[in-house]
Structures are given as structure tokens and as C-alpha cells.
N, C-alpha and C positions, 0 to 999 in steps of 0.2 A: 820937262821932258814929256810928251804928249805918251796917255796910255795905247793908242791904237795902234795893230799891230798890221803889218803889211799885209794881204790876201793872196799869196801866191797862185798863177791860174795854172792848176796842177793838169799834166800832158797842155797846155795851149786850151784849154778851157772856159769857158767864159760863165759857160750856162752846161745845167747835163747833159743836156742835149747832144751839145755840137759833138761833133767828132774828133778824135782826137789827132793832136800833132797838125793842123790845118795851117797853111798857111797864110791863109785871110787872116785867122783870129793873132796869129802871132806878130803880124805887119801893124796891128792894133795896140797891140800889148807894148810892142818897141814903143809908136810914137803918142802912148800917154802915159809912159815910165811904169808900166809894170813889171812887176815879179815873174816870172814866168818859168816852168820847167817842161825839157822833154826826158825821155829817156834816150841812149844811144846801141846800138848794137851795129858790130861789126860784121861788113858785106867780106865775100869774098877774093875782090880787084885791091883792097885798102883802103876802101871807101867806109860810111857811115852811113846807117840809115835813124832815122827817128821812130823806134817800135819798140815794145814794151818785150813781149815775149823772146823765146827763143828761136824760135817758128815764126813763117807770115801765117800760119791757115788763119786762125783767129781775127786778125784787125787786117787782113788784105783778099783782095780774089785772088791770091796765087796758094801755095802750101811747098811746104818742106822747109828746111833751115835757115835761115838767115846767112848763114854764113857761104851755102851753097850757091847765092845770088851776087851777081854785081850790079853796078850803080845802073848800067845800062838794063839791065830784068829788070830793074824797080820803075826805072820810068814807063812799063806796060803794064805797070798796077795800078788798079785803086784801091783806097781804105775800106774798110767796113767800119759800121757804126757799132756801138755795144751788142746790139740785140741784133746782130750779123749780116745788115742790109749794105748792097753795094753804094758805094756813093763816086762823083766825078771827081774825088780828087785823088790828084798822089799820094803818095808817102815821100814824105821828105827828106833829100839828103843832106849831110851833114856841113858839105860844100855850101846852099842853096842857103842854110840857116843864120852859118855864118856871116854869106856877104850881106843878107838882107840886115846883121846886125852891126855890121859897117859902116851903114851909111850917114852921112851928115848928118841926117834927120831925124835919127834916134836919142830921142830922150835922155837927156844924162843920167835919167834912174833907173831905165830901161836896168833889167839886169836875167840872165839865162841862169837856168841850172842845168849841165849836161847832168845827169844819172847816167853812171855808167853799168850796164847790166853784165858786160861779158867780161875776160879773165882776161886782166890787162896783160899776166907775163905772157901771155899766147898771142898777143899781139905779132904783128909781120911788122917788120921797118918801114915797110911802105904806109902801113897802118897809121905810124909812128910820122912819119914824115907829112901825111897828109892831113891830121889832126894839127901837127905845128902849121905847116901853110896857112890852115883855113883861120887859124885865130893868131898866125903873126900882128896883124894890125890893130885885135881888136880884143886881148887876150880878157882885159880889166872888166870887159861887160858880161864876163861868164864866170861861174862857178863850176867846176868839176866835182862830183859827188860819189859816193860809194863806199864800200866799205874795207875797202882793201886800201892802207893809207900809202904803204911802201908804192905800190903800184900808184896811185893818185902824184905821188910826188913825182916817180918819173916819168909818167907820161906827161906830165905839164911841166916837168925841169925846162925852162930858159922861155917861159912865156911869161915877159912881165905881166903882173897886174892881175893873172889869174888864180883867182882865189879856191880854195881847196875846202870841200865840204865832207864831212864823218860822219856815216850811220852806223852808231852802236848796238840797232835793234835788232836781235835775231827772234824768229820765229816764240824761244818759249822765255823772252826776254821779262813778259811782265807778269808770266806766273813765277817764275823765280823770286821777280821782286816781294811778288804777293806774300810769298811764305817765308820769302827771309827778311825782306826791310832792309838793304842794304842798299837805300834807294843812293848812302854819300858813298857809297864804296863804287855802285855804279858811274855817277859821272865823273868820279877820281880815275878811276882807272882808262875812264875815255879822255878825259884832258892829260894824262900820263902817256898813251896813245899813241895822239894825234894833236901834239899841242900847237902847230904850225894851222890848226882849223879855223878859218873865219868864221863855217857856220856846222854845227850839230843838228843833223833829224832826229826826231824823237815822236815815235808814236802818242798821240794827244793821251791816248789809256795811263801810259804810262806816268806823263806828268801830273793828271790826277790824281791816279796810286802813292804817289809821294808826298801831295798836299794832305791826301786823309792820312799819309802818315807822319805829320807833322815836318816833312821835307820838301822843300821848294828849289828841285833841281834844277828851273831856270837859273836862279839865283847863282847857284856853284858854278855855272858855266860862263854868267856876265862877270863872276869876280876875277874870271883869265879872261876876260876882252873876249870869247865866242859866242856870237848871237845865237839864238834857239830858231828853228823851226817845230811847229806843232802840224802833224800828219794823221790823216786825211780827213777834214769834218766836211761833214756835208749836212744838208739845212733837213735831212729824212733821218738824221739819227737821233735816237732817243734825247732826250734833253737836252737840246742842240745850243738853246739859248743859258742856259746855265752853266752848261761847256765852255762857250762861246766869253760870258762873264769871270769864270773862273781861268782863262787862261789867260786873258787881258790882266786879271789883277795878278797874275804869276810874273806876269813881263816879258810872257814869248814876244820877240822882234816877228816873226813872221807865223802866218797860217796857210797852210797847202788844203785847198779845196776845188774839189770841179766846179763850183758854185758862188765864184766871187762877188758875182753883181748879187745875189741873195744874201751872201752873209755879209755883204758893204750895208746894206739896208738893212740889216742886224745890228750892223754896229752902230749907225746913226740913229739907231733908238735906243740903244742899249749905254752907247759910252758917256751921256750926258748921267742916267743915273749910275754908273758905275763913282765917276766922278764927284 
């Protein structure tokens, strides 16, 4: 079993650069079988757009709520970069994502994560019916994510293939840990959950906090068949190579980073002496 662990290109990502949610970069990521995640948030008509926030101001030229917009307002947007410059492209919908990840020519490893950011039971039916259309065909090459599991199950009830992901991290998740150490009580009670999960996020802090405290909560999660994801390293944080070595030898399946071509070029230096 090979120690390397997948590089997810976290928002469509390649490099920090790029901008996020792009459609160039994700036509990329299909046909050389990457990992890849967007976030989703719900438009007004029942459609989906690809944006982090709850708001466009931030990552679009337009402003006010996400939800106050339909599919048609989005197509007379473009994104903004991090550091708030306009750029030529759209924002993507959820329509647009899907069938590009339909096609023949997509990689058999090719694999999506939707992030679901808004409150699935406020969902409209239309909501509901046009998330089943867009991944009838193609349900197996995605992951639906979030942390509401009841909600994850029925919004993807009757889509084969489609796999269900659980983030158990809340906001004051790994100071709790810090002071209590209950690092098995932690993923017991997430595979109690949401045992139907093929993959668990897990902020990288916190699976460090478990190793210095002599627990290895990849481990309790591979022993129920759920893969780990490690969130969000990037190649500017402190110790990044040491991080990078220590979650390899923990056995996260996956790594979420804006910086995959950096940290692939981490790991072909690093995994031969890990090894």
C-alpha cells in the first residue's frame, strides 16, 4: 500500500494564485484524475452556484446575498481574485459543473467534493430536483460534504454512487481537544454519527494534537472503512515539511491544499526518505 496521500485542489486550485472555482483549472483536474473540491451555495431560481461565502461581495463584482440572485444574475458576473481584483471569468454553476463532469473523457479517478455551505432543510424542491438532474448520470464521481449528516443523506437519497462526506470540526474543536485529550472519544462519536461516511475532514491541527498525544485518529477512522482528509496545508505554513511527513506516516488518504503542484513536489522529495 503506497504511503502517498492524494493532494486535493481545494476551491479548483492548482497554484495560490489562480482564482478560485475556475473553469479552465477544473476541465484539468477531470482529465488527469484529480481530487478536487468546490464549495456550493444555493441561488434563488433552484439553481447552485460555486462560492464560498454567503454573500457575492467578496469573490464577485456584484454584492448582496447569494440567495437573492438567480442563475441568470450570475452569468453578468465575474470572480474576484483573493486580494479583490476583477478577473474575465464567471462563477460557476452547479448545472455547468456537473455536465463538464459527465463527459467520456473524464478520468476514472476524476473525483469532486460538493461542500455544502447552506442549510440543506431550507432547501425549495426545485432546489432538490435540480441537484438530482444535474448528477443523475454521473452521481459516483462526487462527494457531497458538510456537516449536517441527516441533511447530506436526503439530499443525495436515490443518487447511486454518490458518496457522503462528514466534517466533525467546529470552530473551538481543537482547543477542547487540547485540554481534554479525548482525542478517541472524538472520532467515536463521529463514526457513531455518520457511519454511512466514505470520507471524514479533519483539520491537519487537529490530527497532530492526537499524535503528540499519543492517538492516531487516522487509524480509528480506517478501522470503519472511512478515508481521512487532512485540511488546509499550504506550502507558507510553519513547518509545512514536517506536517507534510507527519501526516503521510499517520495514513491521511487525502491532503486539501490551494498548492498541489508545490506540495506534489514535497512529496517526491520527501516520500522516498519517509519510506
Amino acid at each position: 500500500m503506497s504511503l502517498r496521500p492524494a493532494l486535493k485542489w481545494h476551491r479548483l486550485r492548482q497554484v495560490r494564485s489562480d482564482c478560485a472555482f475556475g473553469l479552465a483549472s477544473m476541465l484539468q483536474g477531470w482529465a488527469c484524475g484529480a481530487s478536487m473540491e468546490v464549495d456550493l451555495r444555493a441561488l434563488g431560481d433552484g439553481d447552485f452556484v460555486c462560492l464560498h461565502d454567503a454573500t457575492v461581495d467578496r469573490e464577485t463584482s456584484a454584492a448582496g446575498p447569494v440567495r437573492d440572485f438567480t442563475s441568470s444574475d450570475v452569468r453578468s458576473m465575474v470572480m474576484r481574485t483573493d486580494d479583490g481584483h476583477l478577473t474575465d471569468l464567471q462563477p460557476m454553476l452547479f448545472g455547468d459543473l456537473a455536465a463538464a463532469m459527465d463527459g467520456d473523457a473524464v478520468h476514472p479517478d476524476a473525483l469532486m467534493q460538493l461542500d455544502f455551505k447552506d442549510d440543506i432543510g431550507a432547501l425549495s424542491a426545485g432546489h432538490r430536483q435540480h441537484f438530482h438532474a444535474c448528477l443523475a448520470s454521473c452521481a459516483d464521481r462526487f462527494i457531497l460534504s458538510g456537516d449536517d449528516p441527516a441533511g447530506l443523506l436526503s439530499l443525495g437519497a436515490g443518487l447511486p454512487g454518490l458518496k457522503i462526506g462528514y466534517d466533525p470540526c467546529r470552530d473551538d474543536t481543537l482547543t477542547r481537544l487540547r485540554r481534554t485529550g479525548a482525542f478517541e472519544a472524538f472520532a467515536a462519536d463521529a463514526v457513531h454519527t455518520v457511519p454511512f461516511a466514505a470520507y471524514v475532514y479533519l483539520e491537519y491541527p487537529i490530527i497532530l494534537a492526537g499524535l503528540d498525544a499519543g492517538v492516531n485518529v487516522v487509524s480509528i477512522f480506517h478501522s470503519v472503512g472511512m478515508k481521512v482528509d487532512a485540511y488546509t496545508l499550504n506550502a507558507d505554513h510553519h513547518g509545512v515539511e514536517e506536517t507534510l511527513c507527519r501526516l503521510v506516516q499517520a495514513g491521511v488518504d487525502q491532503i486539501t491544499t490551494d498548492e498541489p503542484l508545490v506540495l506534489e513536489n514535497m512529496l517526491d522529495r520527501l516520500i522516498p526518505q519517509i519510506g
